[in-house]
N, C-alpha and C positions, 0 to 999 in steps of 0.2 A: 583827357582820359575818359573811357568810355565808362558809361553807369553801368553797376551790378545790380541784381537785384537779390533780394535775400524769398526765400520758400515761402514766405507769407506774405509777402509784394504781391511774388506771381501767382501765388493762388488768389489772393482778393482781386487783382487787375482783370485776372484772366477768367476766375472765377470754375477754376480747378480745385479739388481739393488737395489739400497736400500730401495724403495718401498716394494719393493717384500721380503725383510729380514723382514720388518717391517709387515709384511702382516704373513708372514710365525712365526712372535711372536704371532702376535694378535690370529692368529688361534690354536696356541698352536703346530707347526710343531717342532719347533726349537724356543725355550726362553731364551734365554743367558741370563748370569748373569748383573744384575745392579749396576750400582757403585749410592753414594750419589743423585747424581746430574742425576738421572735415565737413562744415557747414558747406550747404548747395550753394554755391553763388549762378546765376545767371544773368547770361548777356542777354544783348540786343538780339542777336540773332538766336539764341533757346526760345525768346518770347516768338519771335516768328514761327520758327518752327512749331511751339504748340499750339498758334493760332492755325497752323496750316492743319496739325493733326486735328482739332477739332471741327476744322472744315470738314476733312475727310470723313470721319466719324460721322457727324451731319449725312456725308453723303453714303452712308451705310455702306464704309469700310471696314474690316477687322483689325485689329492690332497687329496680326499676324500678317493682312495684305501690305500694310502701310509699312510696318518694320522690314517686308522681304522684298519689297519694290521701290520706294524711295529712302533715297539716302539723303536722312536728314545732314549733309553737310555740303559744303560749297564748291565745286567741281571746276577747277582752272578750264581744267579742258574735258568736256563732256564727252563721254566714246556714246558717238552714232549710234551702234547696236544697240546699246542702253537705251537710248533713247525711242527707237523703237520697239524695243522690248515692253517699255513701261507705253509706249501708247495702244501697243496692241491689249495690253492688261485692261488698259480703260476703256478700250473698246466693245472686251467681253462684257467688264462691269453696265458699261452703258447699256448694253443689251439687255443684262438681265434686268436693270432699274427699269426698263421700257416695260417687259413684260410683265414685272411686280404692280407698274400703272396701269396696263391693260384689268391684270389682275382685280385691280381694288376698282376700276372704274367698273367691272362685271358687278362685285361686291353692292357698290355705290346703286348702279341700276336695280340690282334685285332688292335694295335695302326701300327704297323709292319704291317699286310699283306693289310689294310689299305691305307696306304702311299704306297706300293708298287704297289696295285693294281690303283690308282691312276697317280704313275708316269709309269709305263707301261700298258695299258689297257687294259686288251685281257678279252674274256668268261672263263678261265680258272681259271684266277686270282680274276674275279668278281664271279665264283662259290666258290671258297674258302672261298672269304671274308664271302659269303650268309651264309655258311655254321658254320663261326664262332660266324657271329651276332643269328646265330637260338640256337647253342650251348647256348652262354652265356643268351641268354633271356629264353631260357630251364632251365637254371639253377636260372636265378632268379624268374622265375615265376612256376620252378617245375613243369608245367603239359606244356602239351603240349597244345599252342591255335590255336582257328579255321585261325587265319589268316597264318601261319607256312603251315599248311593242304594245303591251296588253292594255299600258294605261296603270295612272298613278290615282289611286284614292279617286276613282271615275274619273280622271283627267286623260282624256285624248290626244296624242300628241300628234 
């Protein structure tokens, strides 16, 4: 007979709270089976499943992506479209995680030369920095604006 687990198992193993299991019933993510006395029982495969959901999560999913794209249940026979359906999903996803790292490594550099220009202070080091703050406001604001042109607090670009 395969092992149950009781709501306070899978919250200490898994390290869920048990709001959040209950939360994740109510929504329809993960519905474990009921005994009599309508206590959560969960199988072997619930614990998977919320190991998989917190992968996804990690990998900055929504509840909403994870609940409308995988089906947390076991599929005899998987329909092909589905299948490509959910890898085209991952695809965009990957995209955007690519540009979120582009993003934070701009972050990362200007947080660097930043601090460096700071703890050493020359024109060299304050032309760099000019030069990263006009990059990245280039890049969020796409066109180039009149103040960049004239020059920032006597910065030159």
């Amino acid at each position: 007979m395969e092992k149950i687990y009781s709501i306070q198992e899978v919250s200490r193993m898994l390290g869920i709270p048990k709001d959040t299991l209950r939360y994740y019933d109510r929504i329809g993510i993960v519905s474990p089976f009921r005994e009599e006395n309508q206590y959560r029982r969960y199988s072997k495969n619930d614990l998977i499943d919320l190991m998989n959901i917190q992968i996804m999560q990690y990998a900055d999913f929504s509840l909403d992506e994870i609940k409308g794209k995988f089906g947390f249940h076991r599929m005899e026979n998987v329909d092909p479209a589905y299948c490509q359906e959910v890898a085209a999903f991952l695809d965009e996803k990957n995209v955007e995680t690519r540009k979120k790292i582009a993003h934070l490594q701009k972050v990362s550099q200007l947080l660097d030369v930043a601090s460096e220009t700071l703890r050493d202070f020359n024109p060299e080091r304050d032309q760099r920095l000019a030069e990263i703050v006009h990059e990245i406001y280039h890049t969020i604001r796409k066109k180039e604006t009149e103040i960049f042109k004239e020059g920032c607090h006597g910065h030159q670009s």
